[in-house]
LOPARO-789088 format. One line per 8 residues: number of its first residue (from 1); their letters; for each residue x, y, z of N, C-alpha, C, CB. Coordinates in nm, 3 decimals, padded with zeros to 5 digits. Glycine has a CB too. Layout:
<nodes>
NUM	A	X/Y/Z/X/Y/Z/X/Y/Z/X/Y/Z; ...
</nodes>
This chain:
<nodes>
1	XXXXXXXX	04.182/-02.962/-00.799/04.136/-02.826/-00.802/03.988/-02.819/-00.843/04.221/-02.743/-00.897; 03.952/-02.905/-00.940/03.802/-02.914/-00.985/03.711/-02.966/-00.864/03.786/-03.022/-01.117; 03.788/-03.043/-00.812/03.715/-03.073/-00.667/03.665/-02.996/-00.586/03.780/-03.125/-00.586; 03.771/-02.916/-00.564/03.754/-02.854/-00.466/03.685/-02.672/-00.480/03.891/-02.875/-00.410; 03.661/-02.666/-00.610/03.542/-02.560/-00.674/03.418/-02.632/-00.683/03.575/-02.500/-00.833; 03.436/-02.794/-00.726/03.309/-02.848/-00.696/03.205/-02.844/-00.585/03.327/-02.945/-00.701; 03.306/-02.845/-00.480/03.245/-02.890/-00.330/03.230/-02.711/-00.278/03.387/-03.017/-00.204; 03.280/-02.625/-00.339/03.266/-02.473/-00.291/03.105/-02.428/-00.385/03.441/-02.359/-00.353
9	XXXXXXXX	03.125/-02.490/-00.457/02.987/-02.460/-00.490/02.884/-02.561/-00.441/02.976/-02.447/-00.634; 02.896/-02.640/-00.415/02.770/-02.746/-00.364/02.686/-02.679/-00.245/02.837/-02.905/-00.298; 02.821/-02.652/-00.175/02.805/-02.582/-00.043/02.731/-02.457/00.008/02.912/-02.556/-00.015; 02.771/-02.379/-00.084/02.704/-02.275/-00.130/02.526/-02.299/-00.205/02.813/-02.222/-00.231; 02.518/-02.357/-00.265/02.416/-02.423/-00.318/02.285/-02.488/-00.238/02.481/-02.514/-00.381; 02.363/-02.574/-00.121/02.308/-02.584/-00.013/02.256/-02.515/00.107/02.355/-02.633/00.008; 02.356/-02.416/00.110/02.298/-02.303/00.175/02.173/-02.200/00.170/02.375/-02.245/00.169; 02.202/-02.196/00.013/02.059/-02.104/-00.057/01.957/-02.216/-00.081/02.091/-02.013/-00.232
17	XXXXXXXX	01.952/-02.311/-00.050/01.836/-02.414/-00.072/01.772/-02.421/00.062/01.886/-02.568/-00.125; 01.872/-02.414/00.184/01.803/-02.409/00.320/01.747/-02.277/00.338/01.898/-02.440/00.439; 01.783/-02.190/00.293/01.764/-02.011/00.298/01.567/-02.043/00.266/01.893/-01.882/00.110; 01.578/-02.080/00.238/01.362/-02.079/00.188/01.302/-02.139/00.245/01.290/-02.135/00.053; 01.386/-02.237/00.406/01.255/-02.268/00.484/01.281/-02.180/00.613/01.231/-02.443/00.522; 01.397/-02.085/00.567/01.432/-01.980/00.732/01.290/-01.919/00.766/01.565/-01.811/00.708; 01.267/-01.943/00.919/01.169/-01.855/00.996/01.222/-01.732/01.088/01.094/-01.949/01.087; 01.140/-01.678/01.036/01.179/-01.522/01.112/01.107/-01.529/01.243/01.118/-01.369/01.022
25	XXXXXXXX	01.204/-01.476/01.347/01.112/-01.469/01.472/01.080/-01.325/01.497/01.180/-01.533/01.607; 00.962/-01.291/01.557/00.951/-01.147/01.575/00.816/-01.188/01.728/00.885/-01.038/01.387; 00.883/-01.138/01.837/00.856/-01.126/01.968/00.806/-01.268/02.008/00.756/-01.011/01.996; 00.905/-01.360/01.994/00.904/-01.530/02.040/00.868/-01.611/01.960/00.823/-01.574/02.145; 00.739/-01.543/01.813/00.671/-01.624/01.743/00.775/-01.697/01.651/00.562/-01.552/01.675; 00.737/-01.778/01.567/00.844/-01.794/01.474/00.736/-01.818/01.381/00.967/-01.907/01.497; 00.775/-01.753/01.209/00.678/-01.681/01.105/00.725/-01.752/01.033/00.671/-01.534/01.066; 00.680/-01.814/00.910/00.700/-01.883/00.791/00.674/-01.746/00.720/00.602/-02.023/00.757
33	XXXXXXXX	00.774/-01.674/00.659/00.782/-01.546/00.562/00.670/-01.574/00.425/00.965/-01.529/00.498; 00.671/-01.696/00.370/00.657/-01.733/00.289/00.494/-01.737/00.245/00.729/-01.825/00.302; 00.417/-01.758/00.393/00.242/-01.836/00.358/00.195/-01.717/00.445/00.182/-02.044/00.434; 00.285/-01.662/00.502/00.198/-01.537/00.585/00.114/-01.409/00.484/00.330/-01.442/00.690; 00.042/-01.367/00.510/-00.028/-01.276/00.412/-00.111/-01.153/00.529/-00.155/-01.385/00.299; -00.075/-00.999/00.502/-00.157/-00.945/00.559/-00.297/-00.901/00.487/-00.090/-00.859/00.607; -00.386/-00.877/00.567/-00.503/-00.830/00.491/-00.598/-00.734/00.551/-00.577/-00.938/00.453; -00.602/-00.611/00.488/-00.669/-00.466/00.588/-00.760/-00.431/00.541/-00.597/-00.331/00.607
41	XXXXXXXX	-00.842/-00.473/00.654/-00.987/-00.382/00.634/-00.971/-00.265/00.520/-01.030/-00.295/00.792; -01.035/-00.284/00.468/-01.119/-00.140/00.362/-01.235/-00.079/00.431/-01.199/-00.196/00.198; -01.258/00.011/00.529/-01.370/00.001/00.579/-01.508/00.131/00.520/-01.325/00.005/00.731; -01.411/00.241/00.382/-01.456/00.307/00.289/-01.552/00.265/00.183/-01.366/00.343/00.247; -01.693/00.318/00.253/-01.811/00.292/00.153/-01.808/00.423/00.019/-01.976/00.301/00.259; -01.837/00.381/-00.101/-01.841/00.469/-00.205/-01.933/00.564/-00.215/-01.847/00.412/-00.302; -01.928/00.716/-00.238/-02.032/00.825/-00.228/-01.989/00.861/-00.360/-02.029/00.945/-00.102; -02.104/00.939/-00.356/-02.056/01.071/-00.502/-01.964/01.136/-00.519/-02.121/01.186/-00.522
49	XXXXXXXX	-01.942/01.179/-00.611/-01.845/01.321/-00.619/-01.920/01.419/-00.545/-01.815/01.388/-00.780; -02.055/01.429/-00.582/-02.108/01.623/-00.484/-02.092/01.583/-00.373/-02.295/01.711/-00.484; -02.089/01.442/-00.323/-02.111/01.411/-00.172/-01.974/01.496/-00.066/-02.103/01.212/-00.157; -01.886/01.497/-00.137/-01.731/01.506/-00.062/-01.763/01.660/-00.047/-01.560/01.456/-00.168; -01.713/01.682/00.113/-01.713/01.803/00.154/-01.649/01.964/00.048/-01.633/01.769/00.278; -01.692/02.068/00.103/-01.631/02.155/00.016/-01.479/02.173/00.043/-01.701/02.281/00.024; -01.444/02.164/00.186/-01.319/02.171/00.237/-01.217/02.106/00.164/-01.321/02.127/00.356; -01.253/01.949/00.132/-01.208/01.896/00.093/-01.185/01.886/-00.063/-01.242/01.837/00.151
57	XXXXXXXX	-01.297/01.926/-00.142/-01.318/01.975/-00.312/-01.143/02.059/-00.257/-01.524/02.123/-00.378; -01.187/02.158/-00.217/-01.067/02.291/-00.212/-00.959/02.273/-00.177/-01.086/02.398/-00.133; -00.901/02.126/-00.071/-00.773/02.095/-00.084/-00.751/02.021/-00.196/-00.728/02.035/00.022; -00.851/01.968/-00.293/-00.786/01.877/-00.398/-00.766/01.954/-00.504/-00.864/01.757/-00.442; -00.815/02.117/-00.507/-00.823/02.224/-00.630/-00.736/02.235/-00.622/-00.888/02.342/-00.650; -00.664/02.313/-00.502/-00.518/02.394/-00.463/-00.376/02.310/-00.456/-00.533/02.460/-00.304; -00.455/02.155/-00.420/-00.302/02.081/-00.388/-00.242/01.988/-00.584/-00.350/01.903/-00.207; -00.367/02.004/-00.587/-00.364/01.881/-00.753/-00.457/01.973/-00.853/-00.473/01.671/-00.728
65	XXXXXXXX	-00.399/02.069/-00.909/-00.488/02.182/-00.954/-00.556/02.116/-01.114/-00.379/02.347/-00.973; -00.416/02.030/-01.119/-00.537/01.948/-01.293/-00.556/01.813/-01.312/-00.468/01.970/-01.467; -00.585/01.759/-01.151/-00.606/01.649/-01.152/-00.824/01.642/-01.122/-00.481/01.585/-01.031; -00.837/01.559/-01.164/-00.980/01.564/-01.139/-01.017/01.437/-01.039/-01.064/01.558/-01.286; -01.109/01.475/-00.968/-01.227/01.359/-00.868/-01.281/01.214/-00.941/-01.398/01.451/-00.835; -01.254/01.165/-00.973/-01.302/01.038/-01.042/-01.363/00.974/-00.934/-01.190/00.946/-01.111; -01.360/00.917/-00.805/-01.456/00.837/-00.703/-01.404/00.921/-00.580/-01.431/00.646/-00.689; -01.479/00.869/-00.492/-01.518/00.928/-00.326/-01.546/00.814/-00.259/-01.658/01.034/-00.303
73	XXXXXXXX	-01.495/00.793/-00.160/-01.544/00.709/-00.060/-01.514/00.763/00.074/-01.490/00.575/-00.074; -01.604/00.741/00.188/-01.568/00.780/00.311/-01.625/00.685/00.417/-01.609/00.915/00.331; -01.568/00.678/00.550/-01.578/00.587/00.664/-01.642/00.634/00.782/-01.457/00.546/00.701; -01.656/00.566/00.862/-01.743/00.614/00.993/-01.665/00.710/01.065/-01.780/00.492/01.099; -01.546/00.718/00.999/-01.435/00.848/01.078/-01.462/00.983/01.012/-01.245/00.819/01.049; -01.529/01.001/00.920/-01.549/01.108/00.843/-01.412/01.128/00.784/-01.606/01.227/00.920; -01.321/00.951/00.745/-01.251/01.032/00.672/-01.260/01.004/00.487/-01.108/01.015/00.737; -01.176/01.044/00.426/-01.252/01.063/00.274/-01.119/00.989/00.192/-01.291/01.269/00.214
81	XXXXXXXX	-01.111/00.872/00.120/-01.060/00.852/00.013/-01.080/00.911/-00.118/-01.071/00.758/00.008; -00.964/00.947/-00.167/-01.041/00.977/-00.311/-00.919/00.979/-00.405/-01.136/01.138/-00.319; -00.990/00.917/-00.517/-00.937/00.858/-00.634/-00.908/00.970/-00.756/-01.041/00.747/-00.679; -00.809/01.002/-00.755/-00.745/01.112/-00.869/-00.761/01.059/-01.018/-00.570/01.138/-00.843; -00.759/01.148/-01.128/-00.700/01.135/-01.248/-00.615/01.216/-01.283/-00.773/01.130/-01.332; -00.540/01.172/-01.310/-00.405/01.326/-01.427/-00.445/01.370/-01.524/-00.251/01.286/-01.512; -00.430/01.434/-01.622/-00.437/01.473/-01.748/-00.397/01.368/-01.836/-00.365/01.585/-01.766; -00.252/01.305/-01.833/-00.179/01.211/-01.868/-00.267/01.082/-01.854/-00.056/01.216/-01.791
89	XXXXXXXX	-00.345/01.106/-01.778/-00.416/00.901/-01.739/-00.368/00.843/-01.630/-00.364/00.761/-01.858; -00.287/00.869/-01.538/-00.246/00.816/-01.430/-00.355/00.867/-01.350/-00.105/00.846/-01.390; -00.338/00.698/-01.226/-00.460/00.818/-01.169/-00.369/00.770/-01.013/-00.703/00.771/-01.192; -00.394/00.778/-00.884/-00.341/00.781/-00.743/-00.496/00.819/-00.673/-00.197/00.912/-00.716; -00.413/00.783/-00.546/-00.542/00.766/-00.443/-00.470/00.837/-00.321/-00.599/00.584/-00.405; -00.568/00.945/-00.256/-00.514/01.038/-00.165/-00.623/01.043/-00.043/-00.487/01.184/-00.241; -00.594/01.042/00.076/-00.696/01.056/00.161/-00.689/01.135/00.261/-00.727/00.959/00.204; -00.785/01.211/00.312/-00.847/01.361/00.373/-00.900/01.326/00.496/-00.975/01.439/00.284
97	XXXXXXXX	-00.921/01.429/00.608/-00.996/01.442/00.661/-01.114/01.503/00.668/-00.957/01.450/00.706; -01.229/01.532/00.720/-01.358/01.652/00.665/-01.321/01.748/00.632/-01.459/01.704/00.749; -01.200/01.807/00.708/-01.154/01.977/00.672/-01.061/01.990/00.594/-01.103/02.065/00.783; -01.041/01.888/00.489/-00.952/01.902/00.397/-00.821/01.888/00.458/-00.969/02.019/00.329; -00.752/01.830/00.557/-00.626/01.807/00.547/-00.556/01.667/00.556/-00.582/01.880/00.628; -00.453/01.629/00.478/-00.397/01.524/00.398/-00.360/01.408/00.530/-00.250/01.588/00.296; -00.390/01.272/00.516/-00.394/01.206/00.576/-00.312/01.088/00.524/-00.502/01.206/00.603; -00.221/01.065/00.628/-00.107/00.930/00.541/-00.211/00.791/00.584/00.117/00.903/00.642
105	X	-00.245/00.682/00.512/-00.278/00.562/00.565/-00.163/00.427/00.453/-00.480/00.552/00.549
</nodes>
């Protein structure tokens, strides 16, 4: 009986040891999960606070009424990152278009 819990676990054991050189295929390639790394352009140069449109001041008044502007950055798209603070100290990062409306990236 000890045997045969022995060899149920070996087995098992072996399995999750092969599990960490599995390659994922995704459209023929086959991916090592493991060493792959993505890496995305930032392509947001840093401006002022007065720099950021008014449109945009006025969606961050109305949408985050006591959060404040701590940095600005914007891209050749005219579009606008910008770096929140809370009251609390948390801070988040939200991004705009020129006319103030909310942009998922």
């Amino acid at each position: 009986m000890k045997t045969l819990f022995l060899l149920g676990a070996m087995t098992l054991g072996g399995f999750t040891m092969n599990a960490q050189d599995a390659l994922i295929a995704e459209n023929g390639i086959h991916h090592n999960q493991v060493n792959e790394m993505l890496v995305v352009a930032d392509d947001f140069k840093e401006i002022s606070v007065a720099e950021v449109p008014q449109a945009v001041s006025d969606a961050v008044a109305k949408n985050f009424p006591t959060a404040s502007l701590d940095k600005a950055y914007t891209n050749s798209e005219k579009q606008y990152k910008l770096v929140l603070s809370l009251e609390d100290g948390t801070q988040g990062t939200v991004y705009a278009d020129e006319n103030g409306n909310w942009i998922d990236m």
